[in-house]
C-alpha positions in Angstrom: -7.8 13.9 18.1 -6.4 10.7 17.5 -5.3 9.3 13.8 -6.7 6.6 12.4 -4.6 3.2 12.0 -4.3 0.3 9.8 -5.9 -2.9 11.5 -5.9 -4.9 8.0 -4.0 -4.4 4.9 -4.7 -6.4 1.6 -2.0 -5.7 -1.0 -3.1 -6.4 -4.7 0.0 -7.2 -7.2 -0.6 -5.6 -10.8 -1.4 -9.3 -12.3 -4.4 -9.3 -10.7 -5.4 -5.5 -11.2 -5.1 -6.2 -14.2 -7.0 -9.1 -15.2 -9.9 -7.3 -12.6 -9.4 -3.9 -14.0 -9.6 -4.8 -17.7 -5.8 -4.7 -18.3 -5.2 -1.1 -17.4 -3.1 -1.0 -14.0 0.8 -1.4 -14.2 0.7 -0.8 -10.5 -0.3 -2.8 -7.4 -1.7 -1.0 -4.6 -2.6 -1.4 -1.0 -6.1 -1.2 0.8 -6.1 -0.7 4.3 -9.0 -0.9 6.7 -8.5 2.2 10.0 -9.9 0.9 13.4 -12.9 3.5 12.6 -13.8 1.2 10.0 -13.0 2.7 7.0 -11.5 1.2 4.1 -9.6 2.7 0.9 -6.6 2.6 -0.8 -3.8 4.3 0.6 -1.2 3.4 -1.8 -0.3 2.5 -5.4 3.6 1.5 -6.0 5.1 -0.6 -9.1 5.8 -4.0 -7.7 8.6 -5.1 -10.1 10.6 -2.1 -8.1 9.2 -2.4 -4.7 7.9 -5.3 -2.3 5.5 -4.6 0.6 4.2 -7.0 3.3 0.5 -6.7 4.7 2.0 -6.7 8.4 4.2 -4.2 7.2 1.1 -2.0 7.5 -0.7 -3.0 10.9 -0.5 -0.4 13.3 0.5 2.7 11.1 -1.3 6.0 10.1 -2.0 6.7 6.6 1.0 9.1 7.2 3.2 6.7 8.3 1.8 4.6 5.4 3.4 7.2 3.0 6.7 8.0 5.1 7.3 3.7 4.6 7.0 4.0 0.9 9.3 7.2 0.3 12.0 5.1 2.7 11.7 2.0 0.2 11.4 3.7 -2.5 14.7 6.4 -2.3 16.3 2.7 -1.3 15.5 1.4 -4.3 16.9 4.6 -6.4 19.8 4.5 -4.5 20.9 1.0 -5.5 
């Protein structure tokens, strides 16, 4: 059985949660669409610590997804 992967990421910084979510989110997040159609978030990170591109996530697993933002992120602690 084969894993889904991202065909189309749309990253949302936490401005714009914010104004849509009624000022509540201090985090942007990332929804993906899988080539079975599917789309949900697949990840929330703060965005005045970490960057992200939506290419970054054409192509990956939701797995993979996760194993790209513990590599930025221990980066980021370690600098």
């Amino acid at each position: 059985m084969s894993k889904a992967i991202i065909v189309k990421a749309v990253i949302f910084d936490s401005k714009s949660l914010k104004i849509t979510f009624g000022g509540m989110s201090m985090k942007a997040e990332v929804q993906a669409t899988f080539n079975d159609g599917t789309t949900k978030k697949v990840l929330s990170f703060y965005d005045d610590e970490l960057s992200f591109t939506a290419e970054e996530f054409i192509g990956l697993t939701e797995e993979e997804t996760h194993n790209l933002f513990h590599k930025k992120d221990v980066a980021y602690l370690q600098s």
